[in-house]
mmCIF file as gemmi writes it, N, C-alpha and C atoms, coordinates in Angstrom:
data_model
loop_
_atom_site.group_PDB
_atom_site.id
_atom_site.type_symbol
_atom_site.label_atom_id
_atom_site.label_alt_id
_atom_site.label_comp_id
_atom_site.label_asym_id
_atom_site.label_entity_id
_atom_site.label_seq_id
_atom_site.pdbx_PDB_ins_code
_atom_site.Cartn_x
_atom_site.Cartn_y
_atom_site.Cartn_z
_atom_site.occupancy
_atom_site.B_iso_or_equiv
_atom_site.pdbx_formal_charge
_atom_site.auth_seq_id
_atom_site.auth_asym_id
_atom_site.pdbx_PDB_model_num
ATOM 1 N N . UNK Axp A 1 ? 37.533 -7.644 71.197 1 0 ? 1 A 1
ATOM 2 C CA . UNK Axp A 1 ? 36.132 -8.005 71.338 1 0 ? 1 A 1
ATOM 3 C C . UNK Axp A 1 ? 36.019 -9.526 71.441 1 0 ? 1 A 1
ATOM 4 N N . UNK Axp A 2 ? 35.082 -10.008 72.623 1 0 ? 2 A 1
ATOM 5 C CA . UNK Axp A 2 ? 35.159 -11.56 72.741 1 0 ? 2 A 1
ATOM 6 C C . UNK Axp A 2 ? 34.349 -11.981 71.978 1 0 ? 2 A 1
ATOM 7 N N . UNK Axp A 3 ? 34.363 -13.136 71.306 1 0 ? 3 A 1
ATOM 8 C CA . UNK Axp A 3 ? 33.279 -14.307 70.632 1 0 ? 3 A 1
ATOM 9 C C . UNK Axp A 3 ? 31.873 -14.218 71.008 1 0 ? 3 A 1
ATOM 10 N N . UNK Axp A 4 ? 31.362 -13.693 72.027 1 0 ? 4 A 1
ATOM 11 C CA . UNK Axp A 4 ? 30.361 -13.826 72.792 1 0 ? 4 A 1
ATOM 12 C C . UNK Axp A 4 ? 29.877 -11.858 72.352 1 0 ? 4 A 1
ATOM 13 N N . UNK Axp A 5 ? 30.774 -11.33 72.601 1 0 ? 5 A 1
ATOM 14 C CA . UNK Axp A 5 ? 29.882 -9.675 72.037 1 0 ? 5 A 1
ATOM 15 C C . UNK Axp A 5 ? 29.57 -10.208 70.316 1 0 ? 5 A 1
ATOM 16 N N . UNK Axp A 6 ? 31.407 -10.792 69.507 1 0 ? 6 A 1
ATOM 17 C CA . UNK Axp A 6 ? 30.926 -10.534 68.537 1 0 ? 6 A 1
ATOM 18 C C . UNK Axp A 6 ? 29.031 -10.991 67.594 1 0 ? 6 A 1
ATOM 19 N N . UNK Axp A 7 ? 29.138 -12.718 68.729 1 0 ? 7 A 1
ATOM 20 C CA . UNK Axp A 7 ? 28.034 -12.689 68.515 1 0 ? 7 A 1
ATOM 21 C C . UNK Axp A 7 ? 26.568 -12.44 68.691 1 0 ? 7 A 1
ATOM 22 N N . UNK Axp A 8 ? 26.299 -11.778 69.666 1 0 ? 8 A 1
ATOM 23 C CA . UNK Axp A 8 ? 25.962 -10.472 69.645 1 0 ? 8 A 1
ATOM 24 C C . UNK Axp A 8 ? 25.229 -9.659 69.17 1 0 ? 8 A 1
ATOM 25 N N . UNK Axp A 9 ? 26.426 -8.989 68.637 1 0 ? 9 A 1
ATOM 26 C CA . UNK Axp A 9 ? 26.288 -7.465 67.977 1 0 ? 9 A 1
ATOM 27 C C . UNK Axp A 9 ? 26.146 -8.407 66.661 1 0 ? 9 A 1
ATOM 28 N N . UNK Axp A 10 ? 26.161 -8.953 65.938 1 0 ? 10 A 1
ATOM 29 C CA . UNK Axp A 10 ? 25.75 -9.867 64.967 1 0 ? 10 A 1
ATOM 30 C C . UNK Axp A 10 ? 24.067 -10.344 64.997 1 0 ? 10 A 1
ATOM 31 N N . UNK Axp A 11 ? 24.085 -10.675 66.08 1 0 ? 11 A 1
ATOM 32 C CA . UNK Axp A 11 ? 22.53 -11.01 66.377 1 0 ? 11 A 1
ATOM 33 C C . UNK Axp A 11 ? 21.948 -9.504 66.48 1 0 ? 11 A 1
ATOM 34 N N . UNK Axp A 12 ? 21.888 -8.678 67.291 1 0 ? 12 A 1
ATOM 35 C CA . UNK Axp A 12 ? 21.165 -7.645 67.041 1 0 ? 12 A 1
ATOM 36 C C . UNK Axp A 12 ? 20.967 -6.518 66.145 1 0 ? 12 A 1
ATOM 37 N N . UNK Axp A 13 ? 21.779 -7.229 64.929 1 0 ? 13 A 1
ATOM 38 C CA . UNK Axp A 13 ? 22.101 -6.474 63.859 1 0 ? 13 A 1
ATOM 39 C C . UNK Axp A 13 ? 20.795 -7.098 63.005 1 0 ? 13 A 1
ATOM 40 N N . UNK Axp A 14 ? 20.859 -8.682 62.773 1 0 ? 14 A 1
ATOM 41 C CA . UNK Axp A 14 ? 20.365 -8.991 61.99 1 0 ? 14 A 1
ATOM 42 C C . UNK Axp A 14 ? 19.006 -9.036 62.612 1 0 ? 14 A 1
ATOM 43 N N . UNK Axp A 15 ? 18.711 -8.868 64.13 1 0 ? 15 A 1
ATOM 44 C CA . UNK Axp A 15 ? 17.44 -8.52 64.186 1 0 ? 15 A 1
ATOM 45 C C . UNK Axp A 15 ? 16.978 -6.901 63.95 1 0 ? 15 A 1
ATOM 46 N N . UNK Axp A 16 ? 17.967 -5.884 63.757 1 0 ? 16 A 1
ATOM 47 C CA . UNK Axp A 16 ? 17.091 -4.787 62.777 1 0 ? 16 A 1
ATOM 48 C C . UNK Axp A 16 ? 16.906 -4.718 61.902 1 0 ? 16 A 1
ATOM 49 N N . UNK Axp A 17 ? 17.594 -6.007 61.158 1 0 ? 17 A 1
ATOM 50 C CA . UNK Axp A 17 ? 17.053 -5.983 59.422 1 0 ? 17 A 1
ATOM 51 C C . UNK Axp A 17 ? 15.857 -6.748 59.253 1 0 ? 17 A 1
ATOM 52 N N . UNK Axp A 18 ? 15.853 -7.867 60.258 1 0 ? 18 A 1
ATOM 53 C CA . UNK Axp A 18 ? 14.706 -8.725 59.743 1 0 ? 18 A 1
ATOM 54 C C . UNK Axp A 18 ? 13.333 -8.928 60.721 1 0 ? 18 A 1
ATOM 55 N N . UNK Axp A 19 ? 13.892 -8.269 62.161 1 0 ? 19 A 1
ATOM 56 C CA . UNK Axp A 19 ? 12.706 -8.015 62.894 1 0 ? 19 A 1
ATOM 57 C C . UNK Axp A 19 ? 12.149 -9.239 63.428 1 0 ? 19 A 1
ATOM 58 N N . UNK Axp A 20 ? 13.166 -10.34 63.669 1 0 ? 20 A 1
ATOM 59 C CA . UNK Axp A 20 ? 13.111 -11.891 64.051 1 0 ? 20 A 1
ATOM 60 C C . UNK Axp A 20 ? 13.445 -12.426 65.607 1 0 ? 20 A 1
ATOM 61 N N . UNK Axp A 21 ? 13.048 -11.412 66.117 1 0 ? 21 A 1
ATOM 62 C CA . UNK Axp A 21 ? 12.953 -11.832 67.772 1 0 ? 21 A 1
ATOM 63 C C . UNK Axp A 21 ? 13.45 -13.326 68.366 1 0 ? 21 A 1
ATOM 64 N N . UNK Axp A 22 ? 12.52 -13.737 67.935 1 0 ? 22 A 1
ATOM 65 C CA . UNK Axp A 22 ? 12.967 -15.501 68.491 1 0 ? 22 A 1
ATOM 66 C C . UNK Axp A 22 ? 14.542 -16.062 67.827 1 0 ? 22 A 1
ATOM 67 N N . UNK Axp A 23 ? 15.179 -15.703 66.51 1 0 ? 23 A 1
ATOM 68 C CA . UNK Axp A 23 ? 16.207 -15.552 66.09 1 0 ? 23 A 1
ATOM 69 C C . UNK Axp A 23 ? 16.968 -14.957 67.415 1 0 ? 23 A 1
ATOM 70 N N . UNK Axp A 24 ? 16.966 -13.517 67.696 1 0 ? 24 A 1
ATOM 71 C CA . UNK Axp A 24 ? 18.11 -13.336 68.606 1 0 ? 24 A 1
ATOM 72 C C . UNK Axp A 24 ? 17.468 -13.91 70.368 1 0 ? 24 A 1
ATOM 73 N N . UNK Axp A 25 ? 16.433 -14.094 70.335 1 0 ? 25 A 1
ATOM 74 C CA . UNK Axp A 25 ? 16.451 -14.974 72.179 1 0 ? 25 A 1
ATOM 75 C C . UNK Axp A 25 ? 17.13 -16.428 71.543 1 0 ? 25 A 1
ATOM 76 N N . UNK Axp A 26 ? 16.935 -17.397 70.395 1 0 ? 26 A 1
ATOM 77 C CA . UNK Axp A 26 ? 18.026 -18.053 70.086 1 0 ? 26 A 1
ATOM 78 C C . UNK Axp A 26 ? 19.318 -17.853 70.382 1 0 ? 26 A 1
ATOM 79 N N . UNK Axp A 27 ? 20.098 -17.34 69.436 1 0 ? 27 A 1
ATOM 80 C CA . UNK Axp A 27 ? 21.314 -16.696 70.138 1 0 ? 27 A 1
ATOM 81 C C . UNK Axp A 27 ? 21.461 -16.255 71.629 1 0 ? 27 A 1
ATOM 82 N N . UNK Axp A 28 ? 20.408 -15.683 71.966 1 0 ? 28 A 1
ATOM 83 C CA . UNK Axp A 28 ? 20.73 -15.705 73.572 1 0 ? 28 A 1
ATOM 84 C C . UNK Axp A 28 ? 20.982 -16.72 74.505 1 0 ? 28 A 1
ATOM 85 N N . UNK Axp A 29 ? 20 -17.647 73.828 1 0 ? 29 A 1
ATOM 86 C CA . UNK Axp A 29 ? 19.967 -18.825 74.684 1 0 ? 29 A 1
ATOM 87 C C . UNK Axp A 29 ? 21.086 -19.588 74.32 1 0 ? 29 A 1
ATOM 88 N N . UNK Axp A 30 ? 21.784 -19.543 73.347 1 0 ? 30 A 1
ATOM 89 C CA . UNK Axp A 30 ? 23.237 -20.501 72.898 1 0 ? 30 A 1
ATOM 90 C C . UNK Axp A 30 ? 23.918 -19.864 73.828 1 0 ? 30 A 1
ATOM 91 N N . UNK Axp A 31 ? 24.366 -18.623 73.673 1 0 ? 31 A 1
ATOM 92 C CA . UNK Axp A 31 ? 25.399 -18.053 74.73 1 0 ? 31 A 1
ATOM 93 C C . UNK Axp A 31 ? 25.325 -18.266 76.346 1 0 ? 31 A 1
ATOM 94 N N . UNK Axp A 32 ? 23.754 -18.363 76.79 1 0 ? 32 A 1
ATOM 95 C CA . UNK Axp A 32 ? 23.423 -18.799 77.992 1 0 ? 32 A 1
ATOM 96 C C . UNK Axp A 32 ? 24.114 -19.751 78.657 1 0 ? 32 A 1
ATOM 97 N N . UNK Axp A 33 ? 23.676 -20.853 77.691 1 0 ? 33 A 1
ATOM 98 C CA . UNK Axp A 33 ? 24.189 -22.057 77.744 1 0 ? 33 A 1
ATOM 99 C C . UNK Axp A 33 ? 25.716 -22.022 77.865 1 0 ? 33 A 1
ATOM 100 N N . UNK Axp A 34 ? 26.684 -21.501 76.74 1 0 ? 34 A 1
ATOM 101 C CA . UNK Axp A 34 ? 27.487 -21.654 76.881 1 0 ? 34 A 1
ATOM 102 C C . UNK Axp A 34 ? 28.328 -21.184 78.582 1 0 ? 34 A 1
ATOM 103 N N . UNK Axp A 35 ? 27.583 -20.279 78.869 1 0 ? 35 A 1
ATOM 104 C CA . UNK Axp A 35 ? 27.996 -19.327 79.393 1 0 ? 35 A 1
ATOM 105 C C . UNK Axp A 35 ? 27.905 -19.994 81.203 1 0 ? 35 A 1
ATOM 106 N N . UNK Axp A 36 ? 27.328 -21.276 81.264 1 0 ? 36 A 1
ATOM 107 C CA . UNK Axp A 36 ? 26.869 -21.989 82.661 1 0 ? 36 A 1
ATOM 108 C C . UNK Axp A 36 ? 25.299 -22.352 82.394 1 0 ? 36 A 1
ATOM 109 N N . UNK Axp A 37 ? 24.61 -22.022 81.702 1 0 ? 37 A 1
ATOM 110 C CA . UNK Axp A 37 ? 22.873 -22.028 81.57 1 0 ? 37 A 1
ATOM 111 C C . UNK Axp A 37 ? 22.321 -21.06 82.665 1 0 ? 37 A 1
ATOM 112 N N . UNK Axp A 38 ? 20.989 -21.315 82.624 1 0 ? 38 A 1
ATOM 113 C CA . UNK Axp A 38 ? 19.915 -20.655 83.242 1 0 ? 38 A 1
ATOM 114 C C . UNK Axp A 38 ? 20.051 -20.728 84.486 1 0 ? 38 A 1
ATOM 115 N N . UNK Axp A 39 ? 20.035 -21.595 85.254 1 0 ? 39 A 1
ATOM 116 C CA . UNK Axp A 39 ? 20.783 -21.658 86.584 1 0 ? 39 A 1
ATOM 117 C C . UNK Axp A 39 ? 21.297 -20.467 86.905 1 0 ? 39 A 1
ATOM 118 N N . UNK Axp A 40 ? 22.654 -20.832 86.639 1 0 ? 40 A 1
ATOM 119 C CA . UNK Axp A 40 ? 23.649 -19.764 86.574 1 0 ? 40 A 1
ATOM 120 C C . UNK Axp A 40 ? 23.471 -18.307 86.47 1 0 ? 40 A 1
ATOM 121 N N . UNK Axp A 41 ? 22.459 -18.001 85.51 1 0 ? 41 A 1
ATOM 122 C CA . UNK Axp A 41 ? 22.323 -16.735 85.125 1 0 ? 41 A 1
ATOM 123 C C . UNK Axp A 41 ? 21.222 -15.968 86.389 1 0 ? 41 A 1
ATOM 124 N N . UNK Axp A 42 ? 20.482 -17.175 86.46 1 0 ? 42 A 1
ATOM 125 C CA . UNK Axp A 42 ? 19.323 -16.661 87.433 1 0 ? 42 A 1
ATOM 126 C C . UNK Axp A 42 ? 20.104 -15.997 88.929 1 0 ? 42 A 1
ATOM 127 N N . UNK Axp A 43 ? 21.252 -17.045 88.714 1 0 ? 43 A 1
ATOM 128 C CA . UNK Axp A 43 ? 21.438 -16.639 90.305 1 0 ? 43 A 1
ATOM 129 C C . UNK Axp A 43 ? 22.054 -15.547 90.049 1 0 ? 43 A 1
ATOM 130 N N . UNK Axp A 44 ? 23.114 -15.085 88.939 1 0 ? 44 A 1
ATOM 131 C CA . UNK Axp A 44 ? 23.701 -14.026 89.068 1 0 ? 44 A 1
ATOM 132 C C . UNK Axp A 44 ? 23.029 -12.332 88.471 1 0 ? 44 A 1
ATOM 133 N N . UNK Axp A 45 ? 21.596 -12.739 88.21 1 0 ? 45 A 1
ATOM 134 C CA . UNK Axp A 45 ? 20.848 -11.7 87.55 1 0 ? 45 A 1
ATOM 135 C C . UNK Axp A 45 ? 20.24 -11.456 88.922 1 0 ? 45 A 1
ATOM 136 N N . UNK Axp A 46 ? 19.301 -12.138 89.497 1 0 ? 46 A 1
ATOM 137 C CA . UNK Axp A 46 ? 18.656 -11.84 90.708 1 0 ? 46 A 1
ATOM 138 C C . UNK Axp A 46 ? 17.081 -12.361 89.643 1 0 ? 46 A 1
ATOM 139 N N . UNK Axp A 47 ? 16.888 -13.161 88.844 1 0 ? 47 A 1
ATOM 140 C CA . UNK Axp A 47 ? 15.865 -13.116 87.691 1 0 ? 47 A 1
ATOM 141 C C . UNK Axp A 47 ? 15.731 -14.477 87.848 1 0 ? 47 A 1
ATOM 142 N N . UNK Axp A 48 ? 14.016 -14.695 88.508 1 0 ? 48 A 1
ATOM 143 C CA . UNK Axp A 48 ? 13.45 -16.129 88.402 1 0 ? 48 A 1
ATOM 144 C C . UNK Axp A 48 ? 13.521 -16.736 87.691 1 0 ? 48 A 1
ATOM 145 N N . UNK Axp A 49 ? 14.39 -18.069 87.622 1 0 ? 49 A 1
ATOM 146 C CA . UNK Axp A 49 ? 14.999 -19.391 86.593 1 0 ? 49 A 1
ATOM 147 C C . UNK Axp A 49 ? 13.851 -19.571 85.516 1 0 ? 49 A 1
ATOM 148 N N . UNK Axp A 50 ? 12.24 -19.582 86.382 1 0 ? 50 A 1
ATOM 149 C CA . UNK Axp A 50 ? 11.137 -19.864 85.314 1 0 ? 50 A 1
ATOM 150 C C . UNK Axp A 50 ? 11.178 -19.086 84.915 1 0 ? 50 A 1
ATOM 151 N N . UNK Axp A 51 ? 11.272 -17.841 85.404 1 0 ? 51 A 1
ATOM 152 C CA . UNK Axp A 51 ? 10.634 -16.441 83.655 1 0 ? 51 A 1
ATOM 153 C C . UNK Axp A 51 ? 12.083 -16.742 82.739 1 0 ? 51 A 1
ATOM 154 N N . UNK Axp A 52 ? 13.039 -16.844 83.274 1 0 ? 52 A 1
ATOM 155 C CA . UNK Axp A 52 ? 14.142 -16.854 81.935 1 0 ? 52 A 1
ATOM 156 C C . UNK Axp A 52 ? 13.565 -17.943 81.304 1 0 ? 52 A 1
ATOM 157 N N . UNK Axp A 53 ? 13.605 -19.026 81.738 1 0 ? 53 A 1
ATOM 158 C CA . UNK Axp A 53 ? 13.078 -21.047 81.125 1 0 ? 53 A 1
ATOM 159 C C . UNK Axp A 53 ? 11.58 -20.055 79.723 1 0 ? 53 A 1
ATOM 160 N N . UNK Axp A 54 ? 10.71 -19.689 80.459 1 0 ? 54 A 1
ATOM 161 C CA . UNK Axp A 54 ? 9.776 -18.901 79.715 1 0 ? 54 A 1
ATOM 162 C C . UNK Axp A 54 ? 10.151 -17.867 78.407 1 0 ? 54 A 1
ATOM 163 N N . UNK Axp A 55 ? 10.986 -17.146 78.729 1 0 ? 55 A 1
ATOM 164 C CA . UNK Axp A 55 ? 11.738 -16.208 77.456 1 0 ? 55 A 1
ATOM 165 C C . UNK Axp A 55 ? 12.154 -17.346 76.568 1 0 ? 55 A 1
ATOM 166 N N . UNK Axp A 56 ? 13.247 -18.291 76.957 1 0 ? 56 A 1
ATOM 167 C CA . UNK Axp A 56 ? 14.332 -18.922 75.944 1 0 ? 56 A 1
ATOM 168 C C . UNK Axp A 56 ? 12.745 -20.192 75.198 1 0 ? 56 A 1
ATOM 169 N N . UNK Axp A 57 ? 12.237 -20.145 76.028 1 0 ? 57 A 1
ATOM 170 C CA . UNK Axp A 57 ? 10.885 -20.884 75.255 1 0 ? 57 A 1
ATOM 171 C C . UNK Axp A 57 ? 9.717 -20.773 74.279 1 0 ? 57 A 1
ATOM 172 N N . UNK Axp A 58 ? 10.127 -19.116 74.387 1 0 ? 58 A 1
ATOM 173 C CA . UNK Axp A 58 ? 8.894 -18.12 73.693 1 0 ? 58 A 1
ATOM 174 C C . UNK Axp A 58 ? 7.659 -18.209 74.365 1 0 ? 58 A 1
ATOM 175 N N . UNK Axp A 59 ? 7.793 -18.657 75.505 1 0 ? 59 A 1
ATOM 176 C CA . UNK Axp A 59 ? 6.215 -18.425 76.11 1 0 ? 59 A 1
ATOM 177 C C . UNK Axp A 59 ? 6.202 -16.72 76.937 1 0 ? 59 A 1
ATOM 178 N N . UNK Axp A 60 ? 7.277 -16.322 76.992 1 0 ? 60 A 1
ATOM 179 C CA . UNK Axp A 60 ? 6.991 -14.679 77.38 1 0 ? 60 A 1
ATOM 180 C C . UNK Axp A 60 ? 7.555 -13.72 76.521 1 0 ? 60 A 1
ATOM 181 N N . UNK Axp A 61 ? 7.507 -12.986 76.494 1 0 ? 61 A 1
ATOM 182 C CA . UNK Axp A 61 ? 8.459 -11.842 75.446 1 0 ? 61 A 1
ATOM 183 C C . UNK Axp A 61 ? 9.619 -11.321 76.192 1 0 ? 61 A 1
ATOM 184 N N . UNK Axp A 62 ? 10.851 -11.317 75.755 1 0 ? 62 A 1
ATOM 185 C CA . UNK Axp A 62 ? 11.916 -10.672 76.103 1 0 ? 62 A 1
ATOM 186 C C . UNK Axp A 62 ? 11.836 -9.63 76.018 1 0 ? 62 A 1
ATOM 187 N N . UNK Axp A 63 ? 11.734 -8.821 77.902 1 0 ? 63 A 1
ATOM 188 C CA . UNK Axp A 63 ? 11.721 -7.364 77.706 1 0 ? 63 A 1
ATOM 189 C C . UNK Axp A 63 ? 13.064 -6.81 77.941 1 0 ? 63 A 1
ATOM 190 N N . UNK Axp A 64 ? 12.928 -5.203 77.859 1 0 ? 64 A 1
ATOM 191 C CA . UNK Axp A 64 ? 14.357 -4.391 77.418 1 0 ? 64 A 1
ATOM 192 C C . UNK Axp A 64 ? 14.982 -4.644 79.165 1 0 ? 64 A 1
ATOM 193 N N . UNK Axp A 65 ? 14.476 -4.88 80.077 1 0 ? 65 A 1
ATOM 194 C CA . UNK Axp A 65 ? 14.482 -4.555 81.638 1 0 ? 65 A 1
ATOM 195 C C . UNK Axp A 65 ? 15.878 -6.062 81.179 1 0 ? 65 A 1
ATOM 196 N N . UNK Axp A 66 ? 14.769 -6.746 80.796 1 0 ? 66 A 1
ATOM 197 C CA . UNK Axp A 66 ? 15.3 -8.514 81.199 1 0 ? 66 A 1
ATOM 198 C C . UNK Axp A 66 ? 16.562 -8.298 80.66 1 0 ? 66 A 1
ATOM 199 N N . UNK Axp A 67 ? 16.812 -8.029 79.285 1 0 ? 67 A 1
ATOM 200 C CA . UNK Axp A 67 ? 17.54 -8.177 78.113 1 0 ? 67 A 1
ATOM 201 C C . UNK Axp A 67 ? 18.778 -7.144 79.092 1 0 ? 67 A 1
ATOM 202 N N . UNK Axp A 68 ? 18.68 -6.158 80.156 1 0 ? 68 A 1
ATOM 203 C CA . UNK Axp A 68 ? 19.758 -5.556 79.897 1 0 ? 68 A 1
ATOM 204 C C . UNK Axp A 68 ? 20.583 -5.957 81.738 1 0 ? 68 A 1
ATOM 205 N N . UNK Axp A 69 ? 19.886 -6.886 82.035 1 0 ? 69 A 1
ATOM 206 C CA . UNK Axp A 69 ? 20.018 -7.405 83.043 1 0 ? 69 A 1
ATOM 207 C C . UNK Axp A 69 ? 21.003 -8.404 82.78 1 0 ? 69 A 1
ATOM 208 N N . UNK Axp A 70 ? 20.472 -9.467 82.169 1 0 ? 70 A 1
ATOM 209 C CA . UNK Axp A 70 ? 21.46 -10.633 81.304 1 0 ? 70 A 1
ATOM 210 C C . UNK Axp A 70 ? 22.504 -9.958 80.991 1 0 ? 70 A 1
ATOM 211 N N . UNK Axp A 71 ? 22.833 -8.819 79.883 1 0 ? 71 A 1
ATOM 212 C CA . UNK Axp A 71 ? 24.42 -8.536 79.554 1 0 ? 71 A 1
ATOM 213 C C . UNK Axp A 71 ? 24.908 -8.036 80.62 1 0 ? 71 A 1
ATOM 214 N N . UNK Axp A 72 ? 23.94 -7.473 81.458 1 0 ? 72 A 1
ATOM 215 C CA . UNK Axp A 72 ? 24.665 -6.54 82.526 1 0 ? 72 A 1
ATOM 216 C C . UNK Axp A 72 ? 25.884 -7.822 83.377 1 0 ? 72 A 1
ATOM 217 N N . UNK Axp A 73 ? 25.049 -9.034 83.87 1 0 ? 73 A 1
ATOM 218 C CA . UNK Axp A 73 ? 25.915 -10.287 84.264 1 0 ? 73 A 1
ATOM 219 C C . UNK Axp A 73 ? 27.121 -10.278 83.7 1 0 ? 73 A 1
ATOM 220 N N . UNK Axp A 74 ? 26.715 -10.082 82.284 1 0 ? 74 A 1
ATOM 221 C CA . UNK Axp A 74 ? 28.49 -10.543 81.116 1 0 ? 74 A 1
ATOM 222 C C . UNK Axp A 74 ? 29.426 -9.476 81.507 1 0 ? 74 A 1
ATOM 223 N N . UNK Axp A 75 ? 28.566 -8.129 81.772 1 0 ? 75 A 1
ATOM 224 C CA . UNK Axp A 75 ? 29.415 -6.71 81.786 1 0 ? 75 A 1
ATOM 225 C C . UNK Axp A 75 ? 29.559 -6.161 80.363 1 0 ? 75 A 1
ATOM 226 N N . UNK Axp A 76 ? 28.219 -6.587 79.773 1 0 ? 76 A 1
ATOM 227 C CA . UNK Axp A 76 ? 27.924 -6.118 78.474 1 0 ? 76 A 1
ATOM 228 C C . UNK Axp A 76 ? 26.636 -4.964 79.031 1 0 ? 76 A 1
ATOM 229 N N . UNK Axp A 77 ? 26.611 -4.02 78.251 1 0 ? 77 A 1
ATOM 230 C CA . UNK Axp A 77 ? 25.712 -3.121 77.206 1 0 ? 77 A 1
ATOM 231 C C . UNK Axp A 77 ? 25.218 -3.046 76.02 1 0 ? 77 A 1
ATOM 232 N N . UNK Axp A 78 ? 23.809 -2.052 76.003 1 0 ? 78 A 1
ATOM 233 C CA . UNK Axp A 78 ? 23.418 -1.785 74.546 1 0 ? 78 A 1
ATOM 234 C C . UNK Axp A 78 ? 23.248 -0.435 74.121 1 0 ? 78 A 1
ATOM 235 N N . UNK Axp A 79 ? 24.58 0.148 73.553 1 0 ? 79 A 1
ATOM 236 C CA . UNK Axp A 79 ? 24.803 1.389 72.782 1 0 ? 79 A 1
ATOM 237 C C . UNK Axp A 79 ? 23.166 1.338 71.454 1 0 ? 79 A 1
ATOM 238 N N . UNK Axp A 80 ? 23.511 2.879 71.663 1 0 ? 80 A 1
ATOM 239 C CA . UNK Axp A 80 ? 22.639 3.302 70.405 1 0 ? 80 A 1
ATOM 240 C C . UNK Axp A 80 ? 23.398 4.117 69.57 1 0 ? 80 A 1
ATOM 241 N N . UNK Axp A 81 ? 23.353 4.151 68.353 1 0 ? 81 A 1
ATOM 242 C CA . UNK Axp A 81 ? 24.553 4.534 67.367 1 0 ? 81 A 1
ATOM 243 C C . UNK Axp A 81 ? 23.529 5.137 65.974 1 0 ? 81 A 1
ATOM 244 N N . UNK Axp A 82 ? 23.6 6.412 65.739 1 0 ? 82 A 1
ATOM 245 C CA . UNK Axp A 82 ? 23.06 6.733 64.129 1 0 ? 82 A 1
ATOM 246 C C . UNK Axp A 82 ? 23.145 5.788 62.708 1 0 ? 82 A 1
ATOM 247 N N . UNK Axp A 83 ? 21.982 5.114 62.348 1 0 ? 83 A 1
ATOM 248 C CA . UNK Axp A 83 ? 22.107 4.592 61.337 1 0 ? 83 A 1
ATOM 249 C C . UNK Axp A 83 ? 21.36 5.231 60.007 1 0 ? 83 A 1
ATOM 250 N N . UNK Axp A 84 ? 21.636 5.271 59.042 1 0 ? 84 A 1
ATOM 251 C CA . UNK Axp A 84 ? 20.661 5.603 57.389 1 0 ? 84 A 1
ATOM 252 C C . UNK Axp A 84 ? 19.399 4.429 57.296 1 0 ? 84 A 1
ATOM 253 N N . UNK Axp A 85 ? 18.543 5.198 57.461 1 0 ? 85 A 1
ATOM 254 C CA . UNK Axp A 85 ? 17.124 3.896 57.096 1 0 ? 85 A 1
ATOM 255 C C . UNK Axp A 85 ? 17.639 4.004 55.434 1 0 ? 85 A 1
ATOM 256 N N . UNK Axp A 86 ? 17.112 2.704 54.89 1 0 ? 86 A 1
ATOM 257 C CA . UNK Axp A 86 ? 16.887 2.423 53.511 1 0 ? 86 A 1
ATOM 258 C C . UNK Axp A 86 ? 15.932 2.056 52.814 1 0 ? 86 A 1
């Protein structure tokens, strides 16, 4: 598993415990960055540079469409897996 899932699956963990959205588009946006930036992503998503610039800004909401577009670039997914509520 690369540095980039683990963090991740780290981030979307701790956003089902704490329900902190802007926390994981944070993390998104570090990996972005790391990853070439927005540029980069736009061109390889097919996803207008401003609506991403807008998500990593909090001026739009990160939807599930957007969100699975971006990993799709990495050649990431988002499994759903049985958990115990507490």
């Amino acid at each position: 598993m690369s540095d980039v899932e683990k963090l991740l699956m780290s981030a979307l963990e701790q956003l089902r415990e704490d329900d902190n959205i802007k926390e994981f588009v944070s993390t998104l946006k570090t990996v972005v960055n790391q990853k070439g930036g927005v540029t980069k992503l736009a061109k390889e998503t097919n996803i207008n540079r401003q609506v991403l610039y807008r998500i990593f800004s909090f001026r739009k909401p990160l939807c599930l469409d957007i969100l699975m577009m971006i990993l799709g670039a990495w050649g990431l997914t988002i499994g759903i897996k049985h958990f115990k509520c507490t």
